[in-house]
PASEBA-1860 file (N, C-alpha, C; in nm, 3 decimals):
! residues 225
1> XXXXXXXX> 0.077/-3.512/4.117/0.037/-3.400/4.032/-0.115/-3.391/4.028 ~ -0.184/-3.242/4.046/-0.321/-3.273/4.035/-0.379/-3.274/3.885 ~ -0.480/-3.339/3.873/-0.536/-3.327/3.738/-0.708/-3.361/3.749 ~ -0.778/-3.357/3.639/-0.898/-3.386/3.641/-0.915/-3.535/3.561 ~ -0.999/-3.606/3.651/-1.074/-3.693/3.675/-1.191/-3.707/3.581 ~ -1.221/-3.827/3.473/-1.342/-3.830/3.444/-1.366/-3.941/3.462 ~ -1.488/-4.019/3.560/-1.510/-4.121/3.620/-1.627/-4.217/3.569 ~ -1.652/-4.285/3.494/-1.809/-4.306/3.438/-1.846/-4.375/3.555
9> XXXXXXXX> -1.971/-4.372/3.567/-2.046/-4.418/3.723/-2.161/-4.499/3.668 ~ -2.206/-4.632/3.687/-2.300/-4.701/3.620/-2.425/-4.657/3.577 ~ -2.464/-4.701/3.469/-2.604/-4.696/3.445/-2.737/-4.747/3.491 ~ -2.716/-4.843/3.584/-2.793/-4.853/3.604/-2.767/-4.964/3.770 ~ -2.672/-5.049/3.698/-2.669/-5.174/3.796/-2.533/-5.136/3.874 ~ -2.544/-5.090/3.983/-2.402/-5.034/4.092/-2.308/-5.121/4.049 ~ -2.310/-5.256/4.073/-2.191/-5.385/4.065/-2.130/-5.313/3.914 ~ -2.154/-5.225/3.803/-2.110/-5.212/3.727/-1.971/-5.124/3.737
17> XXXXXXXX> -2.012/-5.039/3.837/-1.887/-4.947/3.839/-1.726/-5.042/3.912 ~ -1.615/-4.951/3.835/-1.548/-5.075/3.798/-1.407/-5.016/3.925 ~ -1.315/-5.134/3.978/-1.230/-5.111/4.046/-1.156/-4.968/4.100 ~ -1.132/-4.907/3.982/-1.036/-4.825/3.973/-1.113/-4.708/3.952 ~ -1.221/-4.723/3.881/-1.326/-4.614/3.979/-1.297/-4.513/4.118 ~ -1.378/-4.697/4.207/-1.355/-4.666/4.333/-1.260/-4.616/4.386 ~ -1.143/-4.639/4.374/-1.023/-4.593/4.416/-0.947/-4.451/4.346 ~ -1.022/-4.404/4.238/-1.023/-4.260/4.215/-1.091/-4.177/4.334
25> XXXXXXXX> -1.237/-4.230/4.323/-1.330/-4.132/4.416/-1.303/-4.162/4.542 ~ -1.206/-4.279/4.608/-1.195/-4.271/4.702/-1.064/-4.286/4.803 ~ -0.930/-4.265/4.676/-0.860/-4.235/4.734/-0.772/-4.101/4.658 ~ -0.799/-4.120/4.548/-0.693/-3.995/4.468/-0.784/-3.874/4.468 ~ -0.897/-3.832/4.453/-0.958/-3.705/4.401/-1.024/-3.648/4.555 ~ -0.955/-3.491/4.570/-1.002/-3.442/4.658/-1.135/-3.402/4.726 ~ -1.182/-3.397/4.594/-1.375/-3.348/4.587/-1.416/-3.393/4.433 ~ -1.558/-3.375/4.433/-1.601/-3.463/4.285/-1.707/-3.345/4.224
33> XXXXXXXX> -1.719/-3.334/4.158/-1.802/-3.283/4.108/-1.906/-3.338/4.023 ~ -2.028/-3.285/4.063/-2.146/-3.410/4.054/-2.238/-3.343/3.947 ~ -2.281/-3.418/3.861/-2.439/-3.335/3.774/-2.523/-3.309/3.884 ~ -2.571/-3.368/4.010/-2.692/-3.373/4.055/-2.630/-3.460/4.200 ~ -2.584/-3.371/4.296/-2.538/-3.447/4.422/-2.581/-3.501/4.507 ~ -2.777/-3.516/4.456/-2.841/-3.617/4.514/-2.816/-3.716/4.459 ~ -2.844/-3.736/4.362/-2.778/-3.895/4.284/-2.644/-3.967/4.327 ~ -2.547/-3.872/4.314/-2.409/-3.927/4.308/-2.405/-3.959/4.482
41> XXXXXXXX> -2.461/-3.912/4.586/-2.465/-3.927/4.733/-2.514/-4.068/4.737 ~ -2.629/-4.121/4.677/-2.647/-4.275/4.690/-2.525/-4.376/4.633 ~ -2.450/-4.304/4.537/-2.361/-4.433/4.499/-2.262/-4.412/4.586 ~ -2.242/-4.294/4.631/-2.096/-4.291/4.746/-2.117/-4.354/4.823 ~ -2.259/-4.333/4.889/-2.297/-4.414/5.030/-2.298/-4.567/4.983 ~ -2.332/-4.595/4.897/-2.309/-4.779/4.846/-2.179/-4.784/4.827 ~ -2.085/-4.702/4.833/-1.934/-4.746/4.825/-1.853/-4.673/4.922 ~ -1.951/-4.647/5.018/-1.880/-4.623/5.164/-1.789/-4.529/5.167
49> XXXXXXXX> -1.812/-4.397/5.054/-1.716/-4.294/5.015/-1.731/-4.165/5.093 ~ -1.688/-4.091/5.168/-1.729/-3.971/5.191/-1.628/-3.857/5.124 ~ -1.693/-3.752/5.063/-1.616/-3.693/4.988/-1.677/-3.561/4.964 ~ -1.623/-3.440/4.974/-1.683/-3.320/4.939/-1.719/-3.343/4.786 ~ -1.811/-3.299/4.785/-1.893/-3.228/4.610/-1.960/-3.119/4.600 ~ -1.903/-3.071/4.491/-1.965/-2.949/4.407/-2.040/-2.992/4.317 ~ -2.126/-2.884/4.246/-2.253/-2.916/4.193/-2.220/-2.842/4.025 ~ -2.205/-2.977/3.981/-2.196/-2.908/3.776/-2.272/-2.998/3.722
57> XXXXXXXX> -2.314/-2.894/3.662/-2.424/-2.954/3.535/-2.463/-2.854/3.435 ~ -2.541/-2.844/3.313/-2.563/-2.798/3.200/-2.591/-2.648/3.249 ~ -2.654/-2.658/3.337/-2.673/-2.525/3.344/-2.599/-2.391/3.449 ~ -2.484/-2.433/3.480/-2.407/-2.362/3.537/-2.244/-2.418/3.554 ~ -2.258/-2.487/3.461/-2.084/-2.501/3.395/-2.024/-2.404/3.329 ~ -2.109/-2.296/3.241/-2.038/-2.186/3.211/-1.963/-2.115/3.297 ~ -2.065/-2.083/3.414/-1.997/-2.012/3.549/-1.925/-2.061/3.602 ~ -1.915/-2.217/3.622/-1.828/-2.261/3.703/-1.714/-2.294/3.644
65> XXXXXXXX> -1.652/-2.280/3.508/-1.561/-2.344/3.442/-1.377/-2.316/3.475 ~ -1.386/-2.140/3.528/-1.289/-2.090/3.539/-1.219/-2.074/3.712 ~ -1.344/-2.115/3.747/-1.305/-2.169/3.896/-1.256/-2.295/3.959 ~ -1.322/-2.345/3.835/-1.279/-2.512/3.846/-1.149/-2.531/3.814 ~ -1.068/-2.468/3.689/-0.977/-2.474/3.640/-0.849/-2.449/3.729 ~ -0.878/-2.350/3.780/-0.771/-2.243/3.900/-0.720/-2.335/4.013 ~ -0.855/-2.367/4.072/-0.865/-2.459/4.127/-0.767/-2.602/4.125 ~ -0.765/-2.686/4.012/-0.700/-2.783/3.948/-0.591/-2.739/3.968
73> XXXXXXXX> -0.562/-2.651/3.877/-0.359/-2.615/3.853/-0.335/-2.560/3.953 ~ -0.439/-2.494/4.066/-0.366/-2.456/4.219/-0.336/-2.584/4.303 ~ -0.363/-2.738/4.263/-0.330/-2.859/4.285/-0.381/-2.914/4.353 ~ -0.516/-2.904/4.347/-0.604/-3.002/4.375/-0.693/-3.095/4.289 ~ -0.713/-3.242/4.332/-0.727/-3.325/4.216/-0.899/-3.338/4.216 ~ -0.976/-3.333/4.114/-1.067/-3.332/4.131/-1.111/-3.423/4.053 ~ -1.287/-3.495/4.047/-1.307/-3.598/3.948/-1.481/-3.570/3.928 ~ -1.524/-3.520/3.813/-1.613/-3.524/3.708/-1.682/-3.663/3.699
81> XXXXXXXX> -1.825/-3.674/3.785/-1.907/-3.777/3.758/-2.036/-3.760/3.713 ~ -2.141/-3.767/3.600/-2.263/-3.746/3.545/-2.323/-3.884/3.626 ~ -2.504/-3.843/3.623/-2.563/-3.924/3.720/-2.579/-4.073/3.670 ~ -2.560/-4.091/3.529/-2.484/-4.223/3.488/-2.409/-4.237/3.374 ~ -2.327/-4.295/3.328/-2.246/-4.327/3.206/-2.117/-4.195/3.237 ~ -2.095/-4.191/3.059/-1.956/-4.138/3.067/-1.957/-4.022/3.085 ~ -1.879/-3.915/3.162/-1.904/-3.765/3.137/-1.880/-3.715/2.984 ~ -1.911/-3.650/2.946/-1.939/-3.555/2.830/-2.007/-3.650/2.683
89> XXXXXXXX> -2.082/-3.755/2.722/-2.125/-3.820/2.636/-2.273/-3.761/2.663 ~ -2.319/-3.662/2.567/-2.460/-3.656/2.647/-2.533/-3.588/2.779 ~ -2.357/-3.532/2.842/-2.384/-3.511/2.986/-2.306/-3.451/2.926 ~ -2.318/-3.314/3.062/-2.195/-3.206/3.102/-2.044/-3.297/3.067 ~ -1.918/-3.203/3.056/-1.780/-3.246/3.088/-1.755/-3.205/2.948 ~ -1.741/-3.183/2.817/-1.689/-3.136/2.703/-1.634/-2.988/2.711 ~ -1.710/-2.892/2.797/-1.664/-2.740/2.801/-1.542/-2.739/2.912 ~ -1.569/-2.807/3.035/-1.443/-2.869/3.136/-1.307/-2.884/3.093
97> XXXXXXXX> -1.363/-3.024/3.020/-1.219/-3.051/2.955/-1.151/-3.011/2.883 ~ -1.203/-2.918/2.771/-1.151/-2.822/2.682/-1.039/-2.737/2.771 ~ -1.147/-2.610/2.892/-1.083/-2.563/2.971/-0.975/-2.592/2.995 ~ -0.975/-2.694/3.068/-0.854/-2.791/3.130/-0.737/-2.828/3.036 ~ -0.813/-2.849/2.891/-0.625/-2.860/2.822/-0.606/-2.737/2.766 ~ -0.661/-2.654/2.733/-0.602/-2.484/2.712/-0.568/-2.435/2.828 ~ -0.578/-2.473/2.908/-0.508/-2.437/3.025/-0.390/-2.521/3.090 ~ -0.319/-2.619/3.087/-0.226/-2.733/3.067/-0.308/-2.793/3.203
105> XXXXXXXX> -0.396/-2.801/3.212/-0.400/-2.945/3.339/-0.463/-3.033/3.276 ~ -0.387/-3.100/3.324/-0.388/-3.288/3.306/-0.538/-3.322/3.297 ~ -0.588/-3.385/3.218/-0.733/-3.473/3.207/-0.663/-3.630/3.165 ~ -0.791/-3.683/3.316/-0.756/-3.850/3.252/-0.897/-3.892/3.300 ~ -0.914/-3.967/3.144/-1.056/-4.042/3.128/-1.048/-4.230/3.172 ~ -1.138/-4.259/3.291/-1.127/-4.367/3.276/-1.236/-4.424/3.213 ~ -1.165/-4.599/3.152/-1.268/-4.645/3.083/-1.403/-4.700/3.169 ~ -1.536/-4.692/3.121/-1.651/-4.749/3.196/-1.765/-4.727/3.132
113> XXXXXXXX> -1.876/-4.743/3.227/-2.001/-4.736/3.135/-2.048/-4.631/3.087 ~ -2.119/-4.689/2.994/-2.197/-4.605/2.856/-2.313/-4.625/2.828 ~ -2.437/-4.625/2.790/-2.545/-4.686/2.736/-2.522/-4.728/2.585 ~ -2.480/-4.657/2.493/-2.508/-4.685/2.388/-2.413/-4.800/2.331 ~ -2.309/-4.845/2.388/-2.219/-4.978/2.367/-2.296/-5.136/2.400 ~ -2.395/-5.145/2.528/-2.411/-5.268/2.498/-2.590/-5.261/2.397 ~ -2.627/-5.140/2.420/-2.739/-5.150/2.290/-2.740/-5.170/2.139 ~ -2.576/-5.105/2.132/-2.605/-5.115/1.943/-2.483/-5.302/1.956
121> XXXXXXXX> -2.439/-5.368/2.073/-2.418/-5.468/2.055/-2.532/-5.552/2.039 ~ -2.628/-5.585/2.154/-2.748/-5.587/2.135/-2.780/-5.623/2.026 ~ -2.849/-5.499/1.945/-2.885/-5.501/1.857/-2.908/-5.605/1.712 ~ -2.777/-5.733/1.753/-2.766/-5.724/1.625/-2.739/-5.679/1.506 ~ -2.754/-5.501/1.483/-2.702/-5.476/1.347/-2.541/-5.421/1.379 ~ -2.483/-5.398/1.239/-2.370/-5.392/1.205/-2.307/-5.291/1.324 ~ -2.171/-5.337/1.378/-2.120/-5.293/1.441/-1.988/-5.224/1.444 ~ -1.958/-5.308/1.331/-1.816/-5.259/1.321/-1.796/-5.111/1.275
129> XXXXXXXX> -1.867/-5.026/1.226/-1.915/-4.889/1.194/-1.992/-4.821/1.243 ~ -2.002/-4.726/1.268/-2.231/-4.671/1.335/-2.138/-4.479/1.341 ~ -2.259/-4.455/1.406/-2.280/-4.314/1.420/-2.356/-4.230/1.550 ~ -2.310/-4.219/1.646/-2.357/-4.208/1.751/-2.456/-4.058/1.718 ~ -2.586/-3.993/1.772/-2.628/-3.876/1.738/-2.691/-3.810/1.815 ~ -2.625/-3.879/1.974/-2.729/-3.862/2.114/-2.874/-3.809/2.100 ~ -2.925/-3.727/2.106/-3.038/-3.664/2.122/-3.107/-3.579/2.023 ~ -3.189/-3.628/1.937/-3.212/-3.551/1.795/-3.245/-3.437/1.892
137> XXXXXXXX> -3.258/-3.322/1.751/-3.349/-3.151/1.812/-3.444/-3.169/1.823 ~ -3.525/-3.092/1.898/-3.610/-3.118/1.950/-3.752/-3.075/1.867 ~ -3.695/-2.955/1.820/-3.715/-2.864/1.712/-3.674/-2.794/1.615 ~ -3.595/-2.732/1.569/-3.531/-2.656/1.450/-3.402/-2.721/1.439 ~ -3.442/-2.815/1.324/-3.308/-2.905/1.256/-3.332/-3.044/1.262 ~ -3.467/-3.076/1.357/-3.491/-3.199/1.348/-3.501/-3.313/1.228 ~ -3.614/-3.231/1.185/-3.655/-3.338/1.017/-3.529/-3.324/0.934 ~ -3.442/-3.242/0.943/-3.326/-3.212/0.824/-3.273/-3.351/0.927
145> XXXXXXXX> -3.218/-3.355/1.050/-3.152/-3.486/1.088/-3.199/-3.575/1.072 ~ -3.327/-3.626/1.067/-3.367/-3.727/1.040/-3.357/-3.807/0.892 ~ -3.360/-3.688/0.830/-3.326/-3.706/0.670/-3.173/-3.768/0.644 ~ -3.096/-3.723/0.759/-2.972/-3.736/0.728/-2.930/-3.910/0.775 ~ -3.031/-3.874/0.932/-2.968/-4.070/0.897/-3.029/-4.166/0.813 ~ -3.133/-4.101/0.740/-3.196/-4.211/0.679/-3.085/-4.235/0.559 ~ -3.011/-4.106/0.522/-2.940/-4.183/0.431/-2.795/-4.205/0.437 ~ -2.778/-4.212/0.575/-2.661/-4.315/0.623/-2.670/-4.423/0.597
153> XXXXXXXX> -2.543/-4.457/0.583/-2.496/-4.659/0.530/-2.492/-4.680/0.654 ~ -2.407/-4.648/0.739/-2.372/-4.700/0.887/-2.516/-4.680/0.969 ~ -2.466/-4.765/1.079/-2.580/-4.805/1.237/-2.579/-4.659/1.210 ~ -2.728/-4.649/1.354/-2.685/-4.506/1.392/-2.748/-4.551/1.534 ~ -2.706/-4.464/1.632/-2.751/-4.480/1.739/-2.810/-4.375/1.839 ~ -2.939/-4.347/1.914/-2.991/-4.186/1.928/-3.035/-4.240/2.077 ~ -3.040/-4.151/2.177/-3.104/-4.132/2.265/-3.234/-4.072/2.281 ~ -3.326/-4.128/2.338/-3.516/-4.047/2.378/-3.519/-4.076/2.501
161> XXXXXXXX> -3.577/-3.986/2.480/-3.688/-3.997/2.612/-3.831/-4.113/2.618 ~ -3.873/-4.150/2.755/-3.981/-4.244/2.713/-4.136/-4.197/2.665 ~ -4.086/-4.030/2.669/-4.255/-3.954/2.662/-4.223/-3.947/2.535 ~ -4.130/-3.901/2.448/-4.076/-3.886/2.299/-4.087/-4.072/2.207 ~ -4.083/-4.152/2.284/-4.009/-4.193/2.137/-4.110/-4.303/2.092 ~ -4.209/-4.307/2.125/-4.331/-4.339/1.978/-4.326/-4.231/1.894 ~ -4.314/-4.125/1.889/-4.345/-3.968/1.831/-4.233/-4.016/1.733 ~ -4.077/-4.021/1.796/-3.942/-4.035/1.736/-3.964/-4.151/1.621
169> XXXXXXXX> -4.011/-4.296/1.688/-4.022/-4.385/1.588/-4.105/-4.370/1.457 ~ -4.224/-4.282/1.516/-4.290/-4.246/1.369/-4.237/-4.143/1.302 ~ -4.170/-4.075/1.317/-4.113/-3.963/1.267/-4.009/-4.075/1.165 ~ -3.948/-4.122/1.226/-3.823/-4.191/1.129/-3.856/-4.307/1.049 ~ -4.003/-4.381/1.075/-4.073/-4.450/0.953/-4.102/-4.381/0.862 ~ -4.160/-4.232/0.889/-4.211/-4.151/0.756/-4.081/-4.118/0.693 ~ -3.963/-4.109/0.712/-3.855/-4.090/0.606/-3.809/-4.229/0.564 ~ -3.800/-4.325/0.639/-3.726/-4.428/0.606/-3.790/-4.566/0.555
177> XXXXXXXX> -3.949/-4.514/0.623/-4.011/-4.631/0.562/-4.019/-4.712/0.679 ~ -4.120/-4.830/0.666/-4.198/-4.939/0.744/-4.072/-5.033/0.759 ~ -4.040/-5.050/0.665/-3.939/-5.193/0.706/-3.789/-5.165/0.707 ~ -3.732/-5.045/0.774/-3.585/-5.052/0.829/-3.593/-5.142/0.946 ~ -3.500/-5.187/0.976/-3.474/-5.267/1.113/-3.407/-5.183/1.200 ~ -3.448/-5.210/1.325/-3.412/-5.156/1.452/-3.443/-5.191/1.563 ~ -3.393/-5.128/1.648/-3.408/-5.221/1.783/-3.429/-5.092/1.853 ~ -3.496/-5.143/2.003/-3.507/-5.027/2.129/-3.475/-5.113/2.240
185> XXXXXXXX> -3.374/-5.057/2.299/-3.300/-5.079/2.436/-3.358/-4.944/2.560 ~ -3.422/-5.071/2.630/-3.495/-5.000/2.748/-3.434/-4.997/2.879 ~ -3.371/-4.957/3.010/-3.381/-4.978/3.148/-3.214/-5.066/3.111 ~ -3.159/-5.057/3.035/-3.028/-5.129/3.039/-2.937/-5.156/3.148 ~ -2.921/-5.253/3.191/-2.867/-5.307/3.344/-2.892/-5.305/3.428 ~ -3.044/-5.249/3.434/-3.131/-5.249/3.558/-3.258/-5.410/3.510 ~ -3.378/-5.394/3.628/-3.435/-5.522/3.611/-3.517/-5.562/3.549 ~ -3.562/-5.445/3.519/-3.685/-5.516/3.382/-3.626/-5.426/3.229
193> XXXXXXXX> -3.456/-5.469/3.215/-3.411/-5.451/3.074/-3.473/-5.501/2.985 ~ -3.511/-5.459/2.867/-3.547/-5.506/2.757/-3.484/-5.497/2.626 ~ -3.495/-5.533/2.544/-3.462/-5.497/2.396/-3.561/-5.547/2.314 ~ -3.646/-5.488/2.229/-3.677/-5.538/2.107/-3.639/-5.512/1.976 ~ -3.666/-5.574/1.924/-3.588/-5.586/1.791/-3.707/-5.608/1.653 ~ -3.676/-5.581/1.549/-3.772/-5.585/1.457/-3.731/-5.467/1.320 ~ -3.902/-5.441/1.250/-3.909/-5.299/1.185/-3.876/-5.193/1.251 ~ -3.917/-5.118/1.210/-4.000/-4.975/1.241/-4.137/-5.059/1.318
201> XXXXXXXX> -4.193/-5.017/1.164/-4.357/-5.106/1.197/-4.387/-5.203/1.303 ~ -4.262/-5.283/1.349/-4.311/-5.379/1.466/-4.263/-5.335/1.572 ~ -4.180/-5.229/1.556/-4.173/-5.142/1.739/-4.223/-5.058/1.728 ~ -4.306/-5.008/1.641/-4.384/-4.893/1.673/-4.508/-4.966/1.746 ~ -4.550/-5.061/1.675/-4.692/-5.181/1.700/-4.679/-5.221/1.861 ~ -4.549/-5.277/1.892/-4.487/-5.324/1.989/-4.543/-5.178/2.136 ~ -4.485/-5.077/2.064/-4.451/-4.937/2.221/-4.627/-4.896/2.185 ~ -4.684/-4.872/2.084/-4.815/-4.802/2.125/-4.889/-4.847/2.224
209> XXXXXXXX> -4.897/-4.982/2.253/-4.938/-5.059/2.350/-4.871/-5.075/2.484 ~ -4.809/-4.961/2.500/-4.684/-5.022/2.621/-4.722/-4.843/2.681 ~ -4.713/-4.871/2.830/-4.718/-4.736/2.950/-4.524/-4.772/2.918 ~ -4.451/-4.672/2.849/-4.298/-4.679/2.848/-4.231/-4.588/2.949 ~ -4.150/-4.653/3.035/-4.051/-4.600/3.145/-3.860/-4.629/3.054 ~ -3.816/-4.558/3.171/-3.673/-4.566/3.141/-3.605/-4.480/3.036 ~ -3.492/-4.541/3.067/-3.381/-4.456/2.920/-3.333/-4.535/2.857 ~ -3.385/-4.483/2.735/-3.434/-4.524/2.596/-3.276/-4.538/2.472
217> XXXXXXXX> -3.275/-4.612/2.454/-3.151/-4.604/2.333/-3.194/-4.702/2.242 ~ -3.242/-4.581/2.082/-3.267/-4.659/2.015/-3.126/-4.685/1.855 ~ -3.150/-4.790/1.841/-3.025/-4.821/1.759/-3.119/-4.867/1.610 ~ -3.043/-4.812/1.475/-3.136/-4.811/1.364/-3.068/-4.862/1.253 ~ -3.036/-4.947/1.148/-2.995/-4.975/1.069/-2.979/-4.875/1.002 ~ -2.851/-4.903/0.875/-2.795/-4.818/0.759/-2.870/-4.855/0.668 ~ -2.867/-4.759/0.571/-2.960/-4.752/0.424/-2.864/-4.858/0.358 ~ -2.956/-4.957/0.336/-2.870/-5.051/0.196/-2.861/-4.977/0.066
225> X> -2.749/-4.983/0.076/-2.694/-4.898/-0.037/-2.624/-5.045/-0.163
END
């Protein structure tokens, strides 16, 4: 039966992507559909895959949504890969999959990588609860979000950029204050990973002094309540 494919593809370190992966993209799914089919072409070629791909991503998934679909239930199996982690975490694949079950074809998610799972482990703080909030605004609605996790009990966990997030960290000391704890997870499963851990105040102290690369996941303590 055909159905759609959602494949997470590592973050960083290839050896991450997991068995059954491979054997989606390289034996069940007819063609893949890629955020960026330069990217996804290096991991095929490291897994010795050859495979037609189409090209989806944020900015032409609207257009492509109803072609994709037709496509599927005309029975061909296809599989949804973003240039790392899970599809629709952050990445394209949420408008897809919708498609796909108002329309009855089959979606199957396999489990795999993520960024924000081994950072807010990492971390140290509380885990058993949190609040994922990928990517604050950039602009209109920002400070109202920021307000909002400050007065969350639970983790919270946000994605930046490395040109953004001294800007981000001071932004969320001026609501929350110098001494929340938090951590920043840098380059995760690649080779110069980092994490620090601390305040506010001591990763802000910590990054002003730092030329910052990579993708950034920062993880922030809950308001003691």
């Amino acid at each position: 039966m055909s159905k759609l494919f959602l494949v997470p593809t590592p973050i960083g370190n290839l050896e991450d992507i997991t068995l059954r992966a491979i054997r989606v993209l390289r034996d069940e799914a007819q063609s893949i559909l890629a955020e960026d089919t330069r990217k996804t072409s290096i991991l095929l070629r490291h897994l010795d895959i050859s495979k037609q791909m189409l090209s989806f991503h944020q900015h032409n998934e609207h257009q492509q949504l109803t072609r994709i679909v037709e496509r599927i239930a005309s029975g061909e199996t296809m599989a949804l890969v973003t240039d790392a982690g899970t599809p629709a975490i952050s990445d394209p694949g949420f408008l897809l999959v919708r498609a796909c079950i108002q329309n009855n074809v089959e979606v199957e998610c396999l489990p795999g990588a993520t960024a924000f799972v081994p950072a807010l482990v990492n971390s140290g703080l509380p885990a058993d609860r949190f609040i994922f909030e990928g990517f604050l605004p950039h602009k209109k609605g920002r400070q109202t979000k920021i307000r909002e996790i400050a007065e969350n009990a639970y983790t919270t966990i946000l994605y930046e950029s490395p040109f953004r997030l001294v800007k981000t960290l001071q932004q969320l000391q001026e609501v929350m204050g110098a001494d929340r704890r938090m951590s920043v997870s840098r380059e995760l499963t690649k080779i110069y990973e980092e994490t620090i851990r601390g305040t506010l105040a001591e990763v802000i102290a910590f990054y002003e002094k730092k030329d910052i690369k990579g993708e950034i996941v920062i993880v922030v303590e809950g308001k003691d309540t």
